[in-house]
N, C-alpha and C positions, 0 to 999 in steps of 0.2 A: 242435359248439359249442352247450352249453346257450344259451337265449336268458330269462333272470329277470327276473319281471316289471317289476324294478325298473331292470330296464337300456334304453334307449331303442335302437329298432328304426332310428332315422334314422343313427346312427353307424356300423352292423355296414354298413346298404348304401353306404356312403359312403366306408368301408375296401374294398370286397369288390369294387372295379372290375376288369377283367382287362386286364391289363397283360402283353406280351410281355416276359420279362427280356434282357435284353440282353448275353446270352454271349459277349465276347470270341472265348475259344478255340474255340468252336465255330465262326463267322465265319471268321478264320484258316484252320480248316482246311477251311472249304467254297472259300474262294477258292484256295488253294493244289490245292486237287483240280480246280478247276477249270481250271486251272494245266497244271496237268499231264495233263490228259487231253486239252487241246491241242497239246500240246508233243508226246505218245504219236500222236493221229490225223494231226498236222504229218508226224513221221517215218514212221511207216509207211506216207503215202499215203491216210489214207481219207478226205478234204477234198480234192483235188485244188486248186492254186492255179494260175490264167490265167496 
C-alpha cells in the first residue's frame, strides 16, 4: 500500500489493528475432532475410567 503525502498516516494505523477473524467452520470442526478423538481413546481404552 502506497502511503501519499496527501493522505494522513493516523487513519492507515487505526484500520491496521490485528484482529483474529472469527471462522465459524473452522471452530466446528476443531470441536467435533475433538469429539471424536474422545469418543476413539473412550473405546479403545487408552484413558482408562476408575
Amino acid at each position: 500500500m502506497k502511503i501519499t503525502p496527501e493522505q494522513p498516516t493516523h487513519l492507515i494505523q487505526q484500520h491496521s489493528t490485528f484482529r483474529l477473524p472469527w471462522d465459524k467452520g473452522a471452530c466446528c470442526f476443531f470441536i467435533l475432532g475433538i469429539f471424536l478423538a474422545a469418543m476413539i481413546f473412550h473405546l479403545l481404552g487408552i484413558f482408562p475410567t476408575v
